[in-house]
Every structure is written in C-alpha cells, then in structure tokens.
C-alpha positions, -999 to 999 in steps of 0.1 A, spaced: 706 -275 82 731 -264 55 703 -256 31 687 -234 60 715 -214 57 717 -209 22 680 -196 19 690 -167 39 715 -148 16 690 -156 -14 655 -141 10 680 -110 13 686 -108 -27 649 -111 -33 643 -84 -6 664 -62 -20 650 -72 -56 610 -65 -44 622 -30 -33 631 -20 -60 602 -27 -77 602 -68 -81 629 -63 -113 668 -53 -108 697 -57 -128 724 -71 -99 759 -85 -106 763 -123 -113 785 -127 -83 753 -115 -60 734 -140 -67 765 -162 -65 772 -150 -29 731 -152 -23 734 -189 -34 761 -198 -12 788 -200 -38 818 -185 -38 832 -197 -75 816 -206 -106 812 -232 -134 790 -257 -149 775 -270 -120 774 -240 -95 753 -219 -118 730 -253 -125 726 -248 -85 717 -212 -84 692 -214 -112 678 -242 -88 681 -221 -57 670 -190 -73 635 -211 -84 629 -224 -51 636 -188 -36 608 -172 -63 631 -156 -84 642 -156 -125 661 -139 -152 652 -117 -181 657 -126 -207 652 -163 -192 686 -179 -191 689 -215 -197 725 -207 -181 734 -183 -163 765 -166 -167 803 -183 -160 817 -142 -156 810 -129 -119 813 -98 -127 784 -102 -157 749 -84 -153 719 -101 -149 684 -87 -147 666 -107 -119 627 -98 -113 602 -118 -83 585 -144 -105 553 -137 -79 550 -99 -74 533 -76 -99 563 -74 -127 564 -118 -125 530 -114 -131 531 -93 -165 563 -112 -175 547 -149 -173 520 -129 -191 543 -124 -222 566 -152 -222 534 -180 -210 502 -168 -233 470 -175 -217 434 -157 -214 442 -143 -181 472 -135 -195 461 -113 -222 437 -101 -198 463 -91 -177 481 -72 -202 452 -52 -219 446 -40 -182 479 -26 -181 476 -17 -216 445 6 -206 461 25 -178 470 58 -187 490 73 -158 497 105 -171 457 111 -170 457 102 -132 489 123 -124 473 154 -142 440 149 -125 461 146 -92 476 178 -100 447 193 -106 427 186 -70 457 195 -52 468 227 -70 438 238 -83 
C-alpha cells in the first residue's frame, strides 16, 4: 500500500518531464520529493535511482549516484518516449540503433518549415 503511494509523486514528475518534451533539467530535491524522501544519503538516492527505473525514468549523463546536494541539477529524460529512444541509441549501439539515428540525422526541419511557409504565405 505504501509503495502505491510513492508511485504517485514520481507519475507526476514524469508527467511533467513528457511535457516538456520527454527531457528536463529538475532540482535533485524533486525527484527526492517524487520518491517519497524527504532527506538524502547513501541509501535514499540508491532508492530513487530504483524508483526512478521502475517509474521509466533516467539521468543524463547516466549517474551511477545521484546527487547527495538537494538543491543540485539533474537532467532527467522518459527512457520510453522519443528522446529515451535516441539516447539508448547513443549510449546502447545496435543496428536499429544506428538506424534510428541516421533517420534523425536525415531530417532537415528547416526544409519542411520553409516549404510550410511557402503554401501558407505564398
């Protein structure tokens, strides 16, 4: 039941993290307070790494430990949305992976604004 309770605050931190974009820079005692802490040491920020998994997020660069300072900055992305995606691509090399990237690598979206531009003002 306890654990129930602490999935909550860490589904709202990934919430806020998918709107803006799936990547976000958030204070270390956010995802302290998301995890259900409300200090930490060696073994609190062993937990949130843990909870932080289970709830589909990670840290760039990837942290073996996370910070001991609450008031240090950590970038946090959704290790299944689009930017997870491209990041497991770079840090986990596989085919799909490079396939992945040489899509995003081929995307020009400069060429599609200006052709936007274009249609709508002529």
């Amino acid at each position: 039941m306890a654990d129930k309770v602490l999935k909550r605050p860490m589904a709202r931190l990934r919430e806020e993290i998918e709107a803006k974009g799936g990547i976000a820079v958030v204070p270390m005692w956010k995802v302290r307070d998301a995890a259900g802490w409300d200090r930490l040491g060696v073994n609190v920020v062993k937990d949130i790494a843990s909870k932080m998994r289970r709830g589909g997020l990670a840290t760039l660069p990837p942290m073996d430990v996370l910070p001991y300072t609450q008031n240090a900055q950590v970038r946090v992305y959704v290790t299944d949305g689009r930017v997870g995606e491209v990041i497991a691509a770079v840090l986990e090399p596989s085919v799909s992976g490079d396939k992945l990237l040489r899509e995003i690598g081929a995307d020009d979206a400069s060429d599609v604004l200006n052709a936007v531009r274009e249609l709508v003002c002529g």
